[in-house]
C-alpha positions in Angstrom: -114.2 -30.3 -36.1 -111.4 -29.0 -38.7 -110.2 -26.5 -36.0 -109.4 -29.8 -33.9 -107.9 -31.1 -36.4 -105.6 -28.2 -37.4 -104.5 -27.8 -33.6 -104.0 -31.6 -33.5 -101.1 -31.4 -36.5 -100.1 -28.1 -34.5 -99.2 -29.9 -31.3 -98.0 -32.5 -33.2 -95.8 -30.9 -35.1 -94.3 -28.9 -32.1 -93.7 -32.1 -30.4 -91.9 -33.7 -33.6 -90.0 -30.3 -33.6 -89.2 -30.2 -30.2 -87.3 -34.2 -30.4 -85.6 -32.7 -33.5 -84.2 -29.9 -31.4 -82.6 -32.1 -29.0 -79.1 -33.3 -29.6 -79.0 -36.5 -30.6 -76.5 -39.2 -29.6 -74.0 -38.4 -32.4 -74.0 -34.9 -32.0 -72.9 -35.4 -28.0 -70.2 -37.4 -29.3 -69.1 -34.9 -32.0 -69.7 -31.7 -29.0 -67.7 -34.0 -26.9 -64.7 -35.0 -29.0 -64.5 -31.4 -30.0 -64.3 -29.9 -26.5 -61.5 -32.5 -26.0 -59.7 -31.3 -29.0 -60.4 -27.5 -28.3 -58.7 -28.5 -24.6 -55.7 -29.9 -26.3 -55.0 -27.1 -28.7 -55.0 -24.8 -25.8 -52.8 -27.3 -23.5 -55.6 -27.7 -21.3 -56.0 -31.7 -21.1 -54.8 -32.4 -17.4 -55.8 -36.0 -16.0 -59.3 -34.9 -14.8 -60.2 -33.6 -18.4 -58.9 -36.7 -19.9 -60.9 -38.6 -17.5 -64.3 -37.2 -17.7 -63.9 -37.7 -21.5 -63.1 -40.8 -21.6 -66.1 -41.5 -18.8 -68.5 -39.5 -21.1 -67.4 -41.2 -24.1 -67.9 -44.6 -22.9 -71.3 -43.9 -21.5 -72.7 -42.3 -24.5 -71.4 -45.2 -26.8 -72.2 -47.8 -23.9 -75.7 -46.2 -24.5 -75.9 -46.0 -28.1 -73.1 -48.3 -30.3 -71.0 -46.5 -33.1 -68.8 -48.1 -35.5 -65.5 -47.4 -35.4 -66.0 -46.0 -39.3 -68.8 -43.3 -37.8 -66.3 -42.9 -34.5 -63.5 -41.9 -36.8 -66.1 -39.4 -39.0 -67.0 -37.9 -35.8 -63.3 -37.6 -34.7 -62.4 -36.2 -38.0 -65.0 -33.6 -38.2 -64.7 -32.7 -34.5 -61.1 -32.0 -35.5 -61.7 -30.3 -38.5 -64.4 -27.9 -36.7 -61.6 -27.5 -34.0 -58.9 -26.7 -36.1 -60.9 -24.0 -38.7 -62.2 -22.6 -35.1 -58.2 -21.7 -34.1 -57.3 -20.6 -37.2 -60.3 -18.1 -37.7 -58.5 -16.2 -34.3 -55.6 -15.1 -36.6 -52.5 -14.7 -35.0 -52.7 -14.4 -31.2 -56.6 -14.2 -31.1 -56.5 -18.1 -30.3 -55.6 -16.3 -26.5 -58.4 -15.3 -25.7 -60.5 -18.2 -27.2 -58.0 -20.5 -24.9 -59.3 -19.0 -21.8 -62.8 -18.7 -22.9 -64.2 -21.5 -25.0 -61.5 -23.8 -24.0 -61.3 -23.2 -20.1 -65.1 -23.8 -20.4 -64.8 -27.3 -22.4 -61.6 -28.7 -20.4 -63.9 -27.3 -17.3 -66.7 -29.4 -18.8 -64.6 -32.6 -19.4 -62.6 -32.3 -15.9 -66.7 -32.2 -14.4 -67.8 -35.7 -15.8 -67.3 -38.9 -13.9 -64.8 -40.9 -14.6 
């Protein structure tokens, strides 16, 4: 009876775990915003990137309200991340991060729906 128990709260727990693991609205916004950013550091926002941002954006907030005080948190932190991201590449390392991490995130955007 106890082992039942015990595997019970096991597979429980991994199940609580597993929720916690996926991202959460907020964090798709912040992931989101950033990739925008990280695409307009690099010169990368065409009209297709800016488009499937501003689709994505719209459905995840459609889906799940923010206030404009926790938009502008997750803009500012997106930002922030963003920023402290280029200036880790020293000078002329943010090259190679353009056409890596960036071409993937402006790639990403320029995918979504408008």
């Amino acid at each position: 009876m106890r082992r039942a128990a015990v595997a019970g709260a096991v597979c429980a727990l991994a199940a609580v775990a597993n929720v916690a693991a996926l991202p959460t609205d907020r964090e798709e916004i912040r992931r989101l915003l950033y990739d925008f950013e990280v695409a307009g550091y690099c010169g990368l926002v065409t009209d297709a990137v800016g488009e499937g941002f501003r689709g994505k954006l719209t459905a995840l907030v459609k889906r799940d309200p923010v206030s404009r005080a926790e938009m502008d948190a997750l803009r500012g932190r997106a930002w922030q991340d963003a920023h402290a991201e280029w200036q880790n590449r020293g000078l002329g390392g943010f090259r190679a991060w353009c056409r890596g991490d960036a071409r993937r995130a402006a790639d990403r955007l320029a995918a979504e729906p408008p």
